[in-house]
C-alpha positions in Angstrom: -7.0 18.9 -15.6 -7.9 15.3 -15.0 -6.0 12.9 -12.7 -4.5 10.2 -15.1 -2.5 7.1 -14.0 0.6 8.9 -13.8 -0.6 10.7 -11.1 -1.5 7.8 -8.9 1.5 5.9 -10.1 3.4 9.2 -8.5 1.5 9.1 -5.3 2.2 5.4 -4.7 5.9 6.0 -5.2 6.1 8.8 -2.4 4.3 6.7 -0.3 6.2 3.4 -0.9 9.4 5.3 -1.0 8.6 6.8 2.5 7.5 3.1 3.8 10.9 1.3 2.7 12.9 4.4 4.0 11.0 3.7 7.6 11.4 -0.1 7.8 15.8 0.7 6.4 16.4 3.1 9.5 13.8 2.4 12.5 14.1 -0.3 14.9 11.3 -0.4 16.7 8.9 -3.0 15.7 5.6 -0.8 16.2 7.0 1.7 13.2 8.5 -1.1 11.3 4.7 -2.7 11.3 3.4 0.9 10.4 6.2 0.9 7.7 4.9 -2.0 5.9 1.5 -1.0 5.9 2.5 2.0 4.0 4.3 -0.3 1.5 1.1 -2.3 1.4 -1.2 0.8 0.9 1.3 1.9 -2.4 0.6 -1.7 -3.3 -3.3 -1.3 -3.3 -3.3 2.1 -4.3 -1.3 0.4 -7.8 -3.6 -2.2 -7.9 -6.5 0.0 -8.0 -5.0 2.4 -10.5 -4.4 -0.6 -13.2 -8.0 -2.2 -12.2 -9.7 1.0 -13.0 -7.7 1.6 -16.4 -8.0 -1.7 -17.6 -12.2 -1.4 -16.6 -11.8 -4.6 -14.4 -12.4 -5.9 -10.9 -9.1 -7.9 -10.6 -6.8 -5.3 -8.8 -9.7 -4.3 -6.5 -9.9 -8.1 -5.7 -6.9 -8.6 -4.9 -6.5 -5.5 -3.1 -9.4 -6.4 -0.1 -6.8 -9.5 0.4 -4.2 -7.2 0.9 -6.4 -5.0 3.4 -7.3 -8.6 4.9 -4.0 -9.0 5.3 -2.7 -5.7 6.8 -5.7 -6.5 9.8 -4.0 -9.3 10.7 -0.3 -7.7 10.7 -2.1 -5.2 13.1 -3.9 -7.4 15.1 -0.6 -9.8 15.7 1.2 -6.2 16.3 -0.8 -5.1 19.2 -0.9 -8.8 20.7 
């Protein structure tokens, strides 16, 4: 049995699902921040998926900015 987009597409809903259902009911900041880098790892995780069935680079690109940007939200969370 071979992992096909479907299954990634399945993975990244858990994990977004779990990510928006953190950042709906907590209120501390420090989970909120952990939260949405859950959200933005179902983001890459997509990105990566699409890149590798379409047999481009384009969602991989993108996806280091969004792991740029996720280092920042954590270095401006533990300021």
């Amino acid at each position: 049995m071979s992992v096909g987009l479907t299954h990634y597409l399945l993975v990244s809903l858990i994990v977004f699902a779990l990510g928006l259902y953190c950042v709906l009911t907590r209120r501390n900041v420090i989970i909120i921040l952990m939260s949405i880098e859950l959200i933005l790892n179902a983001v890459n995780l997509n990105l990566v998926a699409f890149s590798r069935m379409w047999g481009n680079l384009h969602g991989q690109v993108f996806s280091i900015f969004i792991v740029v940007d996720a280092a920042a939200e954590a270095a401006v969370g533990l300021g």
